[in-house]
GULUMBA-938319 format. One line per field, with one value per residue (C-alpha): residue number from 1; x negated, y, z negated; residue in one letter. Coordinates in steps of 0.25 Angstrom, whole numbers, plus 5000, padded with zeros to 4 digits. Each point is the difference from the previous one (the first is absolute). Layout:
BEGIN
n [NUM,...] .
xx [X,...] .
yy [Y,...] .
zz [Z,...] .
res [a,...] .
END
This chain:
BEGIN
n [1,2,3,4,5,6,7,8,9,10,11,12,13,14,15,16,17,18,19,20,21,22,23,24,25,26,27,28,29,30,31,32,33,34,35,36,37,38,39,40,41,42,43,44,45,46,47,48,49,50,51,52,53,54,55,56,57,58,59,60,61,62,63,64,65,66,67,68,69,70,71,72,73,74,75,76,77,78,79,80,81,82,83,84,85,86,87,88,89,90,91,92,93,94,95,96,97,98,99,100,101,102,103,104,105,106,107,108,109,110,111,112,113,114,115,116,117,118,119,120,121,122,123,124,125,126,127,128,129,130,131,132,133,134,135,136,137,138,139,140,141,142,143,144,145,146,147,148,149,150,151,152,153,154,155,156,157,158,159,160,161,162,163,164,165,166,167,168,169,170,171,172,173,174,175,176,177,178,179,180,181,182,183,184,185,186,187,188,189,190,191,192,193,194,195,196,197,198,199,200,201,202,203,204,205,206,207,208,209,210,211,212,213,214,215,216,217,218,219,220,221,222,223,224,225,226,227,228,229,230,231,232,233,234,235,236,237,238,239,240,241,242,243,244,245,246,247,248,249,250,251,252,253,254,255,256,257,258,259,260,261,262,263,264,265,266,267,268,269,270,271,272,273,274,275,276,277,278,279,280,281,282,283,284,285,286,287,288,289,290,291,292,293,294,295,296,297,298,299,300,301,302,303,304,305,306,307,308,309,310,311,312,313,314,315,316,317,318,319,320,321,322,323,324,325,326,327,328,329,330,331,332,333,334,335,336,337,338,339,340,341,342,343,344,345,346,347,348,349,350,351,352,353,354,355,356,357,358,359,360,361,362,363,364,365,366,367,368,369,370,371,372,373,374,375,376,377,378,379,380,381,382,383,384,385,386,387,388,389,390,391,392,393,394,395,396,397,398,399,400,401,402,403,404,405,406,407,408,409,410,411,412,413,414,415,416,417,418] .
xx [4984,4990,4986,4987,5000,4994,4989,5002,4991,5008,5011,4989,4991,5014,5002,4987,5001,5012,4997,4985,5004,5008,4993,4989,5012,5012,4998,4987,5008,5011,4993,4990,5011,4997,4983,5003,5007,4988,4987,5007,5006,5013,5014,5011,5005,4986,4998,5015,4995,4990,5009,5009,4988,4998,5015,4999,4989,5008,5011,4994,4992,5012,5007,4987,4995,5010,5000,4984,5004,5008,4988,4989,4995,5004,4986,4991,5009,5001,4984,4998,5010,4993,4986,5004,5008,4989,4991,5009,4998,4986,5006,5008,4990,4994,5011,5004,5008,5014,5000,4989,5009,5011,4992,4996,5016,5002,4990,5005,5013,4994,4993,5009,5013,4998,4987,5007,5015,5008,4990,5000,5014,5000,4990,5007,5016,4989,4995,5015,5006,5014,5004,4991,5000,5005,4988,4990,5003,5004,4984,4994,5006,4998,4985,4998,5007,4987,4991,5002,5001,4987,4994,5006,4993,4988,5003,5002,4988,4990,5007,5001,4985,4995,5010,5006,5015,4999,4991,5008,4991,4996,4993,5006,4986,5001,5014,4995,4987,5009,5011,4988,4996,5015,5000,4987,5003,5014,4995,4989,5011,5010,4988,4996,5016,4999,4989,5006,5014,4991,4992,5012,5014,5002,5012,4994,5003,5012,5007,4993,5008,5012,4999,4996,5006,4991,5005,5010,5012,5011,5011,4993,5003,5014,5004,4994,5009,5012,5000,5007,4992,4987,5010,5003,4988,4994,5009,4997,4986,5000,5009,4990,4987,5004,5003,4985,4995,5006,4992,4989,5004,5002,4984,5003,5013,4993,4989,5010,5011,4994,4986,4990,4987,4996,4992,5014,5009,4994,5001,5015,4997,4992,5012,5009,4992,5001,5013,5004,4993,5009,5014,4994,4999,5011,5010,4995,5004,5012,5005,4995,5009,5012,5003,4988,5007,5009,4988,4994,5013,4999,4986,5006,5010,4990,4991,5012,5003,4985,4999,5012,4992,4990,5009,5008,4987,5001,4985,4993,4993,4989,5010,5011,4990,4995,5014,5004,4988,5004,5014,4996,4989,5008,5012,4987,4990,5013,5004,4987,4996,5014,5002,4992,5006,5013,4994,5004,5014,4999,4999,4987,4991,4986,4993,5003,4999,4988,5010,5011,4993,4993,5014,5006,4987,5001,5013,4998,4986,5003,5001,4984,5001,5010,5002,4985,5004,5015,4993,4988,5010,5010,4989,4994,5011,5006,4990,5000,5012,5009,4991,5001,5014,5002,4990,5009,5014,4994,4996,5015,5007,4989,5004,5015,4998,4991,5007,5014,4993,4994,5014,5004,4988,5006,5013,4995,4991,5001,4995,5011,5003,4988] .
yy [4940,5007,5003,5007,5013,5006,5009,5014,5003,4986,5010,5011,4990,4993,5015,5002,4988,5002,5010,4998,4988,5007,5013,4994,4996,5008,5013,5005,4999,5007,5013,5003,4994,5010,4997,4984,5003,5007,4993,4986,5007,4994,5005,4998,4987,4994,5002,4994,4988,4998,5002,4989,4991,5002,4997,4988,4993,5007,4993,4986,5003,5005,4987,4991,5010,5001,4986,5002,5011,4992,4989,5007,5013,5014,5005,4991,5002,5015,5002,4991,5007,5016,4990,4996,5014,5008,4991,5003,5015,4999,4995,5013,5009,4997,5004,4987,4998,4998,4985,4999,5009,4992,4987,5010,5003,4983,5000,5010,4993,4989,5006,5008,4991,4985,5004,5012,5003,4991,5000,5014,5000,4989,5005,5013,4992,4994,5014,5004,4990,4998,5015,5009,4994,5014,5007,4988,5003,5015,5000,4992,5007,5014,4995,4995,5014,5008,4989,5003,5014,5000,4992,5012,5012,4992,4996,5014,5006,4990,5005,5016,4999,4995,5008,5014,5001,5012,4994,5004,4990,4987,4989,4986,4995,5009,4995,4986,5002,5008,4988,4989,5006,4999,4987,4994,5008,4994,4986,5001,5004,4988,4990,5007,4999,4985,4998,5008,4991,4988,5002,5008,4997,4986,4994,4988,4986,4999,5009,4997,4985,5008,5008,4987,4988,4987,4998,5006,4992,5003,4998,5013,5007,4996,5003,5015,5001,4996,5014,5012,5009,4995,5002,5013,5006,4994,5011,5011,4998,5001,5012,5007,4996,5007,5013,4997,4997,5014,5009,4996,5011,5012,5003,4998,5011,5010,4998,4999,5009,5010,4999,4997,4998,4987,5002,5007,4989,4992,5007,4999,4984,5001,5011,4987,4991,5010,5000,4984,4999,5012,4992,4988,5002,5009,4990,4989,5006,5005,4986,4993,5010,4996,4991,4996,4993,5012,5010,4990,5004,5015,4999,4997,5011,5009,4995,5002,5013,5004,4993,5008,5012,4995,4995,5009,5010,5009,4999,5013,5008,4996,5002,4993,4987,5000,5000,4987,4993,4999,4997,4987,4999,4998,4991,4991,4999,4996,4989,4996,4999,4994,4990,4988,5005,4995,4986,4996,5005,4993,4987,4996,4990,5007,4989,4997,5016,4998,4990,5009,5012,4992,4997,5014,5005,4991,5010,5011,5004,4998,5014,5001,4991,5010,5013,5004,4995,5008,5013,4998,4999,5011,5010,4998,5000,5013,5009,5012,5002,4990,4988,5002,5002,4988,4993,5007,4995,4987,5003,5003,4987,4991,5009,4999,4982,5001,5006,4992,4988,5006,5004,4987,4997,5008,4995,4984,5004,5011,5000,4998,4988,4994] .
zz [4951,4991,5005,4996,4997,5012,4996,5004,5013,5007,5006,5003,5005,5010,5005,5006,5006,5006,5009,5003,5006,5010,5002,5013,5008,4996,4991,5009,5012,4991,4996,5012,5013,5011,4994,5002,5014,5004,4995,5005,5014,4998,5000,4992,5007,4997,4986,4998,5007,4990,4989,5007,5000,4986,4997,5007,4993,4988,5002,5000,4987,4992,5003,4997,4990,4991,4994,4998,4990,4992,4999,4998,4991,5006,4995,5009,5012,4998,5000,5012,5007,4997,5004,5012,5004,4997,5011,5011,4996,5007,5013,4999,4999,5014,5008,5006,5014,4999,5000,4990,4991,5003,4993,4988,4999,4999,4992,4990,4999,4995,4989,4994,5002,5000,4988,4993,5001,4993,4988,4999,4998,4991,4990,5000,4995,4990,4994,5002,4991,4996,4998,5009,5014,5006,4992,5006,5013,4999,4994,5010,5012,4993,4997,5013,5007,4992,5005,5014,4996,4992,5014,5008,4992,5000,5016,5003,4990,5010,5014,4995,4997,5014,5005,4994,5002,5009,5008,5014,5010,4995,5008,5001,4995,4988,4994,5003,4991,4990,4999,5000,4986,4995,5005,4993,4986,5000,5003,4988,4992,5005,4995,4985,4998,5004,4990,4988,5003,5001,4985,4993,5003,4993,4991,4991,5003,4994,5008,5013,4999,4997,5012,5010,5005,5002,5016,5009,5005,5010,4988,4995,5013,5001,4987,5002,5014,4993,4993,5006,4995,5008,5014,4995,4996,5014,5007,4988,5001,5017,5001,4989,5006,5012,4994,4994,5012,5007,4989,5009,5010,4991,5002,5015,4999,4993,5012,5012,4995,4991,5008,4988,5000,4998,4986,4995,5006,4993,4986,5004,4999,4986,4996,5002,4992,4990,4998,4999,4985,4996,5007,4994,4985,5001,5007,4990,4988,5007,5003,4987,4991,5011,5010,5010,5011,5001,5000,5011,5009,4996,5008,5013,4998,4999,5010,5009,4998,5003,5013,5006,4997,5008,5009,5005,5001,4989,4998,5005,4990,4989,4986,5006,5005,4987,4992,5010,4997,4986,5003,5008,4991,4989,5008,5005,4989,4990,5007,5003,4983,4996,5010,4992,4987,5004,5001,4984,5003,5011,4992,5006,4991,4995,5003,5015,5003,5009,5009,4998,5006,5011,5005,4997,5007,5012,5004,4992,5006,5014,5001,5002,5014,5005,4994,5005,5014,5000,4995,5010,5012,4995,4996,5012,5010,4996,4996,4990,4991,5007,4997,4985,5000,5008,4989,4988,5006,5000,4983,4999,5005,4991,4989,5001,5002,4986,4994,5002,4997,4987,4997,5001,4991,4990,4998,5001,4990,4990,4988,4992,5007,4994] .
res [x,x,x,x,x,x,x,x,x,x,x,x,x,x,x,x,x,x,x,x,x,x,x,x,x,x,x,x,x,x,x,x,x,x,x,x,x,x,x,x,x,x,x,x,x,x,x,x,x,x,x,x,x,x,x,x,x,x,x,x,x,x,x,x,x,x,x,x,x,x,x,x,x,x,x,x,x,x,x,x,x,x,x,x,x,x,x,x,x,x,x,x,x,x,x,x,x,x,x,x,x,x,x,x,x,x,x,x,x,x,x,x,x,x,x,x,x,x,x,x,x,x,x,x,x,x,x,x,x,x,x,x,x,x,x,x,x,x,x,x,x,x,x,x,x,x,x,x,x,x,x,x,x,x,x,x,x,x,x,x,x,x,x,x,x,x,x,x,x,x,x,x,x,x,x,x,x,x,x,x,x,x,x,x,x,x,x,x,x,x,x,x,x,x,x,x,x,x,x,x,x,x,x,x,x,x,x,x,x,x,x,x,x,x,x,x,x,x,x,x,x,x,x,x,x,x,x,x,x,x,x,x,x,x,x,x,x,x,x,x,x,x,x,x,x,x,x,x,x,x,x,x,x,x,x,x,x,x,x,x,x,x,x,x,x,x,x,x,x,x,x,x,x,x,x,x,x,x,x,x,x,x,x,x,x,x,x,x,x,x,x,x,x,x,x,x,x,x,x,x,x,x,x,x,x,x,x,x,x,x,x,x,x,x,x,x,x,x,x,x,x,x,x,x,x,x,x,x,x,x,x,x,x,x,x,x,x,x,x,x,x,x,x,x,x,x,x,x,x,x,x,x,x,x,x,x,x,x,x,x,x,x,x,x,x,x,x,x,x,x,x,x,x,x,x,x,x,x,x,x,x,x,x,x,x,x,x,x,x,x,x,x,x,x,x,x,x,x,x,x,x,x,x,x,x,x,x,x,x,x,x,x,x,x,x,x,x,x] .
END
């Protein structure tokens, strides 16, 4: 199926959106964790539950949202999505009660699920084609990995200026007036990257029709379940988004075990942004010259190995934390950008991508109702080094599951078979 040209800022202009859309409730929270814990009063356990409330409403809208992709425009549900994200950002920067933030978390996972995923994945097979679907992705995770990174320096710049980092004794009220200006800058930028999506990132009419369906029907749904590939990846894209969601702690190790600060724990978070547009260019050439299915298995083997560093407590210095970030960096953020790519191995149809995801999604995702919760309670049951081990063990078993089931992947369907 032939398209339009895409003109060459509709990658550039998918990238940013990618991220910005998930910077207010997920990044942030990422890079500044011991600041969020604080400014909030809440502990660990806490903040997981309002990821699982996110992950809930997540859940609903990747069934539901899915089939809406494949019906409507990417471009106009992208922008509402960035629109309506970027509100909730002002709710945010007024410190809400526990249950307020809750609300705000269900709120989010409506936005930037059941309005924004599955077309963001959809328009990115699109730019991808026949012959570049690992570049696609290996780009847009990449982009989206200096995004995030780009939000961090710029999170970090605001935070450091209110408050030097070698500030010894700081106020609660002064990191909450520092993290209220990250929030509002962030959430201005959210909505200027919903109107540049809105006015620039178009395909002609032609290829729109292409690209939609004129109603959704049930046959469509059961034809996209009857595919292997769709159960498979539902496990592959679980077991990664767990090792996804455990990068959230590495700013909270370096505080609790190698006793940072918290402006330079959070440059250990923007260090990790850093380094996901380096893996996922270099990964995406690396599996388009070979076999991208069998590069998506190499992931999990590595994320494996670096979660036993962690694991059994080798982490104590400064240059040895820094080398295992990379190592579980690399393992995580390679499965994370090659896990959608597999899709036209995987024999799913182009133009029913959106249900396809949705249904993937609806499993694969699940990961953000209780991987928040799982950390939360091991984190904060075993305090100090024991908690994160306990935190890394459980990295390792996702890790081996991924990466049988990505095996099996492979052999189903590689690319010779094609």
């Amino acid at each position: 199926m032939q398209f339009q040209k895409a003109p060459w800022y509709f990658l550039p202009l998918l990238i940013l959106a990618g991220e910005s859309v998930f910077i207010l409730p997920f990044v942030l929270p990422r890079i500044f964790r011991p600041t969020v814990l604080e400014t909030f009063g809440l502990d660990n356990l806490q903040l997981g539950v309002c990821f699982s409330v996110y992950g809930i409403v997540a859940l609903f809208s990747y069934f539901f949202g899915g089939p809406i992709a494949d019906r409507f425009a990417p471009r106009k549900l992208i922008a509402i999505a960035l629109w309506m994200t970027a509100i909730g950002g002002l709710l945010y920067a007024s410190f809400p009660d526990l249950e307020v933030l809750k609300i705000l978390y269900g709120y989010w996972g409506f936005t930037t699920i059941f309005l924004f995923w599955a077309p963001m994945i959809k328009a990115t097979r699109i730019w991808g084609g026949t012959t570049s679907q690992s570049k696609a992705f290996g780009f847009l995770d990449a982009g989206r990995g200096l995004v995030g990174a780009l939000f961090g320096v710029l999170g970090v710049f605001v935070f450091s200026i209110i408050i030097p980092s070698e500030a010894v004794e700081v106020s609660v009220t002064e990191n909450k007036e520092a993290f209220k200006q990250v929030i509002l800058i962030s959430s201005f930028v959210i909505a200027l990257v919903g109107v540049l999506v809105w006015f620039f990132m178009k395909l002609n009419e032609e290829s729109t029709q292409k690209i939609t369906i004129e109603k959704i029907t049930v046959s469509q749904i059961k034809s996209v379940l009857k595919l292997p590939s769709v159960w498979l990846l539902m496990i592959i894209i679980l077991c990664a988004y767990v090792g996804y969601k455990i990068t959230d702690v590495f700013s909270l190790y370096a505080q609790d075990v190698l006793l940072y600060n918290q402006v330079n724990s959070a440059k250990i978070g923007t260090f990790l942004l850093f380094l996901r547009p380096v893996i996922g260019i270099g990964i995406g050439f690396l599996a388009h010259e070979s076999k991208v299915t069998l590069w998506l298995w190499i992931g999990f083997l590595i994320s494996f190995l670096g979660a036993l560093l962690f694991a059994l407590g080798f982490i104590t210095t400064s240059v040895f934390f820094i080398i295992s970030i990379v190592i579980v960096a690399t393992g995580v953020y390679a499965a994370r950008c090659l896990y959608f790519a597999v899709m036209k191995q995987g024999q799913i149809p182009l133009v029913l991508t959106g249900t396809a995801v949705g249904l993937i999604s609806l499993v694969g995702y699940t990961p953000d109702i209780f991987a928040g919760l799982a950390m939360g309670y091991l984190l904060d049951n075993s305090p100090g080094i024991l908690g994160h081990q306990h935190v890394f063990w459980m990295l390792a078993i996702f890790s081996v599951v991924g990466g049988i089931a990505a095996w099996y992947y492979h052999r189903l369907y590689s690319q010779e078979k094609l």
